[in-house]
N, C-alpha and C positions, 0 to 999 in steps of 0.2 A: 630561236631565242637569242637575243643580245650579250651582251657584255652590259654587268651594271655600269652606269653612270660612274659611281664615287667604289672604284674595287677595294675590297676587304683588305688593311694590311698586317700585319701580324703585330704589329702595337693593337689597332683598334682589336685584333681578336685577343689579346690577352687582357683589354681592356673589358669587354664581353665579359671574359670567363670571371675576371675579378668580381665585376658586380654581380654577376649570377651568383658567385658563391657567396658577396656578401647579403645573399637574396631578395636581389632587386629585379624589379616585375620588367619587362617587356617594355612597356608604355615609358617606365623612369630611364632605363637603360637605353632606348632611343631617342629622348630627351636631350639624355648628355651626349653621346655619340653623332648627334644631328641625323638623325635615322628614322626610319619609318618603326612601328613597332610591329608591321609584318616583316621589313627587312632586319629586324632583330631577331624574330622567330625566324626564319628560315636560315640566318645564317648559326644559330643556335644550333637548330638541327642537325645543318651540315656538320659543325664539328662536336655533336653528340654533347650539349649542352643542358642540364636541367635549369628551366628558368622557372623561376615565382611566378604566381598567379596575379594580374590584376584586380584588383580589388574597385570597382567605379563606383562604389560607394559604401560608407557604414550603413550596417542594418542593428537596429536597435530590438532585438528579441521582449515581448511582450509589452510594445506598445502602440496602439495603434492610430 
């Protein structure tokens, strides 16, 4: 296995952890970071991150 490309640095992982806790999903937080939204979950992980759920779209209960 490689070395990433663009390595994690302790800005962008405090940047991570801000929006995690401001509970922003995966997909939004590698948006802003220029990241993949697997390379947001993985580096999540690594430093033991709870991230929000993506949401790919509203669902509108009892209508069909």
């Amino acid at each position: 296995m490689s070395a990433p490309e663009f390595p994690w640095t302790p800005e962008k992982d405090g940047l991570l952890r801000s929006l995690a806790a401001a509970g922003e999903s995966a997909a939004a937080i590698a948006t802003l970071l220029k990241r993949t939204p697997d390379a947001v979950r993985s580096r999540a992980k690594v430093l033991k991150i709870k991230l929000a759920r993506s949401q790919p779209g509203r669902k509108v209960k009892g209508k069909s």
